[in-house]
Every structure is written in structure tokens, then in C-alpha cells.
C-alpha positions as a Markdown table, in Angstrom:
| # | Residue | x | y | z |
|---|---|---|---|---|
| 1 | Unk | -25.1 | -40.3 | -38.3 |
| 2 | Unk | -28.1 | -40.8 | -39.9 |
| 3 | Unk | -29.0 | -44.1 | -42.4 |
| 4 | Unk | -28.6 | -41.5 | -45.8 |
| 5 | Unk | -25.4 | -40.5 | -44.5 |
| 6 | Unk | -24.1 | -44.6 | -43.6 |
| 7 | Unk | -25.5 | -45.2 | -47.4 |
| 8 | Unk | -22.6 | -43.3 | -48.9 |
| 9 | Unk | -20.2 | -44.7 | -46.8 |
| 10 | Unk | -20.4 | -48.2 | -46.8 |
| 11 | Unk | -18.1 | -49.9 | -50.0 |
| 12 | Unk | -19.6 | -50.3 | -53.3 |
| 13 | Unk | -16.6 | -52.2 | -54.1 |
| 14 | Unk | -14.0 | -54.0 | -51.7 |
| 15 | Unk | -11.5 | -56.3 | -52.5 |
| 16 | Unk | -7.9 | -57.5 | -51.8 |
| 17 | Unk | -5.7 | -58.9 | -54.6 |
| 18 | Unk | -3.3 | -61.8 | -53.4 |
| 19 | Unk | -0.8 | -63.2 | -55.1 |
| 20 | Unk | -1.9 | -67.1 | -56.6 |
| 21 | Unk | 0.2 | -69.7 | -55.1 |
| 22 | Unk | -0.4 | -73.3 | -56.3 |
| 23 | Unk | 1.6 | -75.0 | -53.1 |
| 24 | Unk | 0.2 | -75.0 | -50.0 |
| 25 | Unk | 2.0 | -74.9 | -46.5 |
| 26 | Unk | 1.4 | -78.7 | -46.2 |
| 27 | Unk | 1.6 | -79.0 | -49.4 |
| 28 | Unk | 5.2 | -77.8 | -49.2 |
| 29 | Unk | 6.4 | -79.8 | -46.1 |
| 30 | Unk | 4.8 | -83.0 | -48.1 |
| 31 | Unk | 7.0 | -81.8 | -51.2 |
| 32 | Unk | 10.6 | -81.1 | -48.9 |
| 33 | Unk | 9.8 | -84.9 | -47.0 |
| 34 | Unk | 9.6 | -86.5 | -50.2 |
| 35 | Unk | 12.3 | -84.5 | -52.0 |
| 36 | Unk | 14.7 | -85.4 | -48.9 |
| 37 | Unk | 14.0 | -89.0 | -48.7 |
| 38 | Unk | 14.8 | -89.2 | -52.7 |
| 39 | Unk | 17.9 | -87.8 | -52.3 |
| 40 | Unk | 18.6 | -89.5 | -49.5 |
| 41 | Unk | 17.6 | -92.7 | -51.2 |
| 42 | Unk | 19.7 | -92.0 | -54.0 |
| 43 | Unk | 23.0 | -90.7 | -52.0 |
| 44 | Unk | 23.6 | -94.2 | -50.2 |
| 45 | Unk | 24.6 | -95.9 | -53.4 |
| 46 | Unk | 26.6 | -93.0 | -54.5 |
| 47 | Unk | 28.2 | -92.9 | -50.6 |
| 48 | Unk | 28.9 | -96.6 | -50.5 |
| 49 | Unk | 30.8 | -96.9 | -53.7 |
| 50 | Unk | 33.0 | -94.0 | -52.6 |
| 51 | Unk | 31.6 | -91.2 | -54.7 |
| 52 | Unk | 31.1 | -89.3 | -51.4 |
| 53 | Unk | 31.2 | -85.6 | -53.2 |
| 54 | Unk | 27.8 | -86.7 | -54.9 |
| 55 | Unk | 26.1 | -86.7 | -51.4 |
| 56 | Unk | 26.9 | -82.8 | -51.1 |
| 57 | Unk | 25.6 | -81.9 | -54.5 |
| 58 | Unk | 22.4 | -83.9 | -53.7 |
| 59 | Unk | 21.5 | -82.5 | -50.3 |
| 60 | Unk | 22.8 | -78.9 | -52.1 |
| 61 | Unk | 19.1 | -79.4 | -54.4 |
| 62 | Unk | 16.8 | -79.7 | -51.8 |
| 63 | Unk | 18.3 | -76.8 | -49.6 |
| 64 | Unk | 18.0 | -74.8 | -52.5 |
| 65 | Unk | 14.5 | -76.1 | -53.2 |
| 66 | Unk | 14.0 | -74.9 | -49.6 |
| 67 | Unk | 15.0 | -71.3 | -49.8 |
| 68 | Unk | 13.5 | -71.0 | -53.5 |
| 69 | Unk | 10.0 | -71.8 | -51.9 |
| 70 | Unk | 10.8 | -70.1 | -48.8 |
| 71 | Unk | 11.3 | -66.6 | -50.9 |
| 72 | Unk | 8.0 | -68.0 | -52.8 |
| 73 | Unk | 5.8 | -67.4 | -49.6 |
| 74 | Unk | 7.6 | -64.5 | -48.1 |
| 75 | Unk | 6.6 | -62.6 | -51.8 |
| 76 | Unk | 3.4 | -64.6 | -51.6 |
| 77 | Unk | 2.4 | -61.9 | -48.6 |
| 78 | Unk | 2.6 | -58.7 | -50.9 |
| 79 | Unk | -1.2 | -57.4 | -51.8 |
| 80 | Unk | -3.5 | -54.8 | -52.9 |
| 81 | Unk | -6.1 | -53.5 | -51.4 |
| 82 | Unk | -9.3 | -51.6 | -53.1 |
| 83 | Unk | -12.2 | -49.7 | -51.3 |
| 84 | Unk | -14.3 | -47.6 | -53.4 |
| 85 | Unk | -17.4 | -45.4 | -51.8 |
| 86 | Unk | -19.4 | -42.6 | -53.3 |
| 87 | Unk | -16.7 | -40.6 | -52.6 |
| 88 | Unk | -13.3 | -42.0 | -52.4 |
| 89 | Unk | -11.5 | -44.7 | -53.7 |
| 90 | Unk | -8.7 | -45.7 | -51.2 |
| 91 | Unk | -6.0 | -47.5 | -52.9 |
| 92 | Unk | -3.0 | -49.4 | -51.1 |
| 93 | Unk | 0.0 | -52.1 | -52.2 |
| 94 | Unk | 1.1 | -53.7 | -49.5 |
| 95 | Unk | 4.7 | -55.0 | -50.3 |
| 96 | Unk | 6.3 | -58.6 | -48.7 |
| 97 | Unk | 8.1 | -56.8 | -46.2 |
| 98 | Unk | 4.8 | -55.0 | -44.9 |
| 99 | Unk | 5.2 | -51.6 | -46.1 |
| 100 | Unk | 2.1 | -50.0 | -46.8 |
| 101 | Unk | 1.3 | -47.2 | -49.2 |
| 102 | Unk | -2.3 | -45.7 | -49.8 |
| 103 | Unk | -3.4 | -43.7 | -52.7 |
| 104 | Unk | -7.0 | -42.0 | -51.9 |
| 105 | Unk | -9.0 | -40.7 | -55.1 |
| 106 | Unk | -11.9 | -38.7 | -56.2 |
| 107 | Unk | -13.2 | -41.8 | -58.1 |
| 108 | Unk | -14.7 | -38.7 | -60.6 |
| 109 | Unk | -11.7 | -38.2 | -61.5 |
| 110 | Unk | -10.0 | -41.9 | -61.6 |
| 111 | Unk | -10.1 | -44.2 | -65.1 |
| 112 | Unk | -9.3 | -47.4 | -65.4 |
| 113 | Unk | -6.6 | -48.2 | -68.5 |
| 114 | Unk | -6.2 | -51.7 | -70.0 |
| 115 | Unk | -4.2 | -53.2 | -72.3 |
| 116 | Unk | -5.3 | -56.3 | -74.1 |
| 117 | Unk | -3.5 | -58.3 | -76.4 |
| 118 | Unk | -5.5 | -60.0 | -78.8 |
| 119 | Unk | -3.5 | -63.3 | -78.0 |
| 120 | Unk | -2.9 | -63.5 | -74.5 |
| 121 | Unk | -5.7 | -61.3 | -73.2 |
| 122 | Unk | -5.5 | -58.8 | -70.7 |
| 123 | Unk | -2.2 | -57.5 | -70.2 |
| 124 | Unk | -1.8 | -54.4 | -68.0 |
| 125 | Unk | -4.3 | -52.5 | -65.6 |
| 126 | Unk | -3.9 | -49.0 | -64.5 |
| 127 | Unk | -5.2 | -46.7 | -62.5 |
| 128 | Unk | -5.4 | -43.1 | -63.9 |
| 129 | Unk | -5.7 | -40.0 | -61.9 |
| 130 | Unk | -4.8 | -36.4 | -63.3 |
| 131 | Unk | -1.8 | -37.3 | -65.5 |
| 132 | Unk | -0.4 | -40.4 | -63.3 |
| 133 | Unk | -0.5 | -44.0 | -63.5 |
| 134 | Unk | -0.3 | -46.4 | -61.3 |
| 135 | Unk | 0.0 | -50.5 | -62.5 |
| 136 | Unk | -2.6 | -52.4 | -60.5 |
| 137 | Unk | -2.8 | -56.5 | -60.5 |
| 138 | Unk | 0.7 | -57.4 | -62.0 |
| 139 | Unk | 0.7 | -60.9 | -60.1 |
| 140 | Unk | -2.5 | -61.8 | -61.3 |
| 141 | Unk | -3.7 | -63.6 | -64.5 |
| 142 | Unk | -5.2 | -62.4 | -67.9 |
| 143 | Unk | -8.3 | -64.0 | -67.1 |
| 144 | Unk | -8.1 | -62.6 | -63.4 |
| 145 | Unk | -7.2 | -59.2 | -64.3 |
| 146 | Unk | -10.3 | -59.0 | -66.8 |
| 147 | Unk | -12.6 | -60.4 | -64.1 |
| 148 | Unk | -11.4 | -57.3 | -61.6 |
| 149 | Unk | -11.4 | -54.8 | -64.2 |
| 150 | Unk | -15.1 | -55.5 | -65.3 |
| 151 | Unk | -16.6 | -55.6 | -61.8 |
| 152 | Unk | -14.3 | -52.7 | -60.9 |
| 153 | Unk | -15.7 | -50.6 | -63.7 |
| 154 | Unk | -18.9 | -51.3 | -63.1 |
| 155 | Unk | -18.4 | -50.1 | -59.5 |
| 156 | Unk | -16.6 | -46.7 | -60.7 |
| 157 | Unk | -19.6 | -45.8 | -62.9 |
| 158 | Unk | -22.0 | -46.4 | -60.0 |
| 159 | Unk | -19.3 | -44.2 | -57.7 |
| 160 | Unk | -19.6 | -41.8 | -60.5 |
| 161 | Unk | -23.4 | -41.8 | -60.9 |
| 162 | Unk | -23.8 | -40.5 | -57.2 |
| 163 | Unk | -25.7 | -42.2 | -54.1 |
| 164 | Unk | -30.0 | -42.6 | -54.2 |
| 165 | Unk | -31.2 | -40.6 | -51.2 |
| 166 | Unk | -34.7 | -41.5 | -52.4 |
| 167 | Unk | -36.3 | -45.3 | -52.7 |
């Protein structure tokens, strides 16, 4: 393989979308410690004076915290993938379970739809290829979703312009 032909094939664009998640794996174990001493804290009174039932309800909150952030981080490990060359654009959505789907494109043929709203920004990308859609970046942000679409458009209309064989 020559260096012309390696040219075309290396990314002009590469990136994985993530979920955002504010709470860290420490940071949750800090968060359950704390939220399990309070109600422990709080459930001896409660105990002592008889009111026993209150203890259940109490430790029933923080195993529900639990499992809430539990199924938090299990969804946090869904993602996109994005791999545009000169001559394909490889698309795949990886869910929380691990199923993997891939889309591959002529990116000649692929546009990029938004929709913006004038108050809350960006609201919706898509991908476009001959009559079908597909919704790109839900988890992410108005301000996150414009920041991806403008370097990813820049990268489709340098896909589209062709590789430089000559310096």
C-alpha cells in the first residue's frame, strides 16, 4: 500500500458519543455511605420509640437510590461511534446491553439535518442518506450537539471535496 493510498484511508473525522454522567463510581459509593448512615442515623430514634415500620420505609429509599443509579450506569454504557474517510462514513449505536449496529455511507450522498429552536438551541441531529433518517446524539446537550454537528460538517465537506494526491 503505498502513502497516497494510506492518505484516503486514515479518518478525517473520529469520534465516540458517550452519554454525560455527573456522578462518578466513587462518587456514588461516597453518595450510598452517606445516604445509609443518614438513614441509619435517623431510624434509631424512630426504632427506639417503637415506630419500628419507619425503619423499613427508610432503608426502602436508599435501596431504591441504589438500583435507580445502578440502571443510571448500566444506560451510561450505550454510545455512538463515527468514522468518516474519503470514502465511507461508518456509523454505529452501540446500545447498554452491547448490541452493535453499523450503518456504512457514501458520505456523497449523506446530509446532516438539524433542528434548532430559537430558545433552547439545538434540538435534533440526523443523519440523512437516500430518503432515511437516522437520529444521532439524543443523550447529548444543545450546546454538545451543536459542537459535533459543526466539526462534523466541516469534515463531510472535506469527505466530499475528495483527497490531495499532489502537495
Amino acid at each position: 500500500m503505498d502513502a497516497r493510498t494510506r492518505g484516503t484511508e486514515t479518518p478525517i473525522f473520529d469520534a465516540r458519543l458517550t452519554p454525560h454522567r455527573s456522578l462518578s463510581r466513587r462518587g456514588f459509593r461516597t453518595l450510598m455511605i452517606a445516604t445509609g448512615l443518614a438513614s441509619t442515623v435517623l431510624s434509631v430514634p424512630f426504632y427506639l420509640m417503637g415506630a419500628w415500620p419507619i425503619v423499613g420505609f427508610l432503608g426502602l429509599d436508599v435501596a431504591l437510590l441504589y438500583f435507580a443509579f445502578k440502571a443510571n450506569f448500566r444506560a451510561a454504557r450505550a454510545y455512538e461511534d463515527f468514522r468518516l474517510t474519503y470514502f465511507e462514513l461508518l456509523f454505529a449505536r452501540v446500545s447498554a446491553a452491547g448490541l452493535r449496529r453499523e450503518w456504512r455511507f457514501a458520505p456523497t450522498w449523506v446530509r446532516l439535518e438539524r433542528v434548532d429552536h430559537e430558545e433552547f438551541g439545538l434540538q435534533r441531529l440526523s443523519l440523512i442518506n437516500r430518503g432515511q433518517r437516522w437520529d444521532i446524539a439524543k443523550f447529548l446537550g444543545p450546546d454538545q450537539k451543536a459542537e459535533f454537528a459543526g466539526e462534523f460538517t466541516r469534515a463531510l465537506a472535506e469527505a466530499r471535496r475528495g483527497p490531495r494526491y499532489s502537495d
